[in-house]
C-alpha positions in Angstrom: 73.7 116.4 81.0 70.7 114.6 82.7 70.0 115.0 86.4 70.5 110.9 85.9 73.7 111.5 84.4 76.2 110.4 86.8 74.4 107.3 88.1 73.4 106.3 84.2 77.2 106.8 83.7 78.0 104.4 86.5 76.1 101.3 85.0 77.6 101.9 81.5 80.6 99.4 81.6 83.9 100.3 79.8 85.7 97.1 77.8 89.5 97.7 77.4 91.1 97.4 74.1 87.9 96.5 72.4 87.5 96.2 69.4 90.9 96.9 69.4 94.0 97.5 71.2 93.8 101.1 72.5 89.7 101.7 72.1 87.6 101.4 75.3 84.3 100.5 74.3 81.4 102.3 75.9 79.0 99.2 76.8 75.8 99.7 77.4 74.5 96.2 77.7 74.0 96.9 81.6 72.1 99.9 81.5 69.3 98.2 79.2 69.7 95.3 81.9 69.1 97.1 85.0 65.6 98.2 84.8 65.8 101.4 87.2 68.5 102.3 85.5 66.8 102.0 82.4 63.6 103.8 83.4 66.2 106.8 84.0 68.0 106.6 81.2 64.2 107.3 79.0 63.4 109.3 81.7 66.0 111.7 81.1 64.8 111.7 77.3 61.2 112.7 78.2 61.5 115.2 80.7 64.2 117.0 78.4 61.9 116.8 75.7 58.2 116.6 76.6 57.1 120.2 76.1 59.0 120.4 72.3 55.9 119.7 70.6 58.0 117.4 68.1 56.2 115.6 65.3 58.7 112.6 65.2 61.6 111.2 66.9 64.2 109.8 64.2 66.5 106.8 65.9 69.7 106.0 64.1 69.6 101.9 63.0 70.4 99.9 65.3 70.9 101.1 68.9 69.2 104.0 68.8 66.1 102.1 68.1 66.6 101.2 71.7 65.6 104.7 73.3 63.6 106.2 70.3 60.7 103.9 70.3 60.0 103.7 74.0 60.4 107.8 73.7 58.2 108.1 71.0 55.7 106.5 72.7 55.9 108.8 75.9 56.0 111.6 73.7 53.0 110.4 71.7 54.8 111.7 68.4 55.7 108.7 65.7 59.0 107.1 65.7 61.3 106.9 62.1 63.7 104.1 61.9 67.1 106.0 59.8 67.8 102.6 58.5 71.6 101.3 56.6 71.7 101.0 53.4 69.0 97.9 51.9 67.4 98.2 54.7 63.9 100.1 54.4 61.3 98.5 51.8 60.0 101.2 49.7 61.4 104.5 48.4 64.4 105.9 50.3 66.8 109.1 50.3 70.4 108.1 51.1 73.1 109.6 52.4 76.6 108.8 52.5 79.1 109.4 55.6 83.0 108.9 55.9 84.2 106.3 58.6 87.7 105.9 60.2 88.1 103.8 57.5 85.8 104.3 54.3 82.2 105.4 53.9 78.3 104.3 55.0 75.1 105.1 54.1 71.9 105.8 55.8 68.7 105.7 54.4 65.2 107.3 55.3 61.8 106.5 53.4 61.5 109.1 50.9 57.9 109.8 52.5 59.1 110.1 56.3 57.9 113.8 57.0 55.7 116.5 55.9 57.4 119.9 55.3 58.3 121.6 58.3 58.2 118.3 61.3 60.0 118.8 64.2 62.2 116.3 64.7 64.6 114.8 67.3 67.3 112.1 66.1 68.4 109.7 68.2 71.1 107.6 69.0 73.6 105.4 72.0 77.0 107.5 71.1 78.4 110.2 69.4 81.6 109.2 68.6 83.0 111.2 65.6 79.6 112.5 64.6 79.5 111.0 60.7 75.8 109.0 61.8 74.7 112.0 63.3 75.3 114.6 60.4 74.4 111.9 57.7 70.9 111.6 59.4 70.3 115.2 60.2 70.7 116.2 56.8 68.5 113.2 55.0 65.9 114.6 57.7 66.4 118.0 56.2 66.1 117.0 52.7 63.0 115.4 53.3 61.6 118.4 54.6 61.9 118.0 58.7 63.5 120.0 61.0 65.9 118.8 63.0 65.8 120.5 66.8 68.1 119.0 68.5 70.0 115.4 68.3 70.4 113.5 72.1 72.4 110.6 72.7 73.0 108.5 75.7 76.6 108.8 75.2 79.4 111.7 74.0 82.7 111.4 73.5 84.1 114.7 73.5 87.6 113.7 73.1 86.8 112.1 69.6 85.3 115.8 68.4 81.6 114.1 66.9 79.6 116.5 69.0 82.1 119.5 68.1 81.1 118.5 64.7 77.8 118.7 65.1 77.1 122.0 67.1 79.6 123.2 64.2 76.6 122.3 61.7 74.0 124.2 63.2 72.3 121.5 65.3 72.3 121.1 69.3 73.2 118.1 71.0 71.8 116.6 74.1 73.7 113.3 76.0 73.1 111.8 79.5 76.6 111.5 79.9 79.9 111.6 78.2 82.8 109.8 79.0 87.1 111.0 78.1 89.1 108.9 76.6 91.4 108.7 80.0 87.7 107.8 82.1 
């Protein structure tokens, strides 16, 4: 967890029975809005990550574009979008996950990394860790190597980052939040 960790957890609102009944939605809406909060929140990223000597960070379409690019900037390494399916213009890998309730893809230009990149992938949540693992293994296949994956969020409770540590990979959030927080 960040040093930011408990004050980035405070601005994160929680939405009862959204999307549905029973599911409290981790919202980040107000962290992004409040700019010191915000300038914590990447903080927290950089100073984690800024003697890694990573080639790329990798941010999971679409909210993980929010913290990858402004890191990948401050890290002065190159940023990869890991894009849904139809998304990405020019030759891809794809690689299917299960959901709750069927299956996604991801996709990654075929042409992403050289053999042997150090990469960090990026995303808000780890909920059940499908996005995750379906990213960190197109990175794999295109050569990279994934050393570590950081999200703002974990929840533990729904066993994604359990998953994950499981499948050889570390995992960094700012915060995490039970389902009974």
């Amino acid at each position: 967890m960040s040093i930011y960790g408990d004050y980035i957890k405070s601005v994160i609102r929680t939405v009862p029975d959204w999307p549905q009944p029973g599911v409290n939605f981790r919202d980040i809406t107000p962290l992004l809005q409040n700019s010191a909060a915000f300038r914590k929140l990447v903080d927290s990223f950089v100073h984690r990550y800024q003697e890694m000597d990573l080639d790329a960070v990798a941010a999971i379409d679409a909210r993980g574009f929010i913290i990858g690019a402004p890191l990948a900037y401050e890290l002065g390494c190159s940023f990869v979008p890991v894009r849904k399916k139809g998304k990405l213009p020019f030759r891809t890998i794809s690689e299917t996950y299960t959901l709750e309730y069927g299956e996604a893809e991801v996709e990654l230009h075929s042409d992403a990394f050289q053999q042997g990149d150090r990469i960090l992938i990026v995303d808000d949540l780890i909920a059940t860790g499908g996005t995750m693992l379906a990213a960190a293994k197109l990175i794999t296949r295109s050569g990279g190597q994934v050393v570590e994956t950081a999200t703002i969020v974990d929840l533990p409770d729904l066993g994604g980052s359990q998953r994950i540590h499981e499948a050889g990979y570390g995992v960094f959030s700012v915060c995490s939040f039970t389902e009974d927080e």
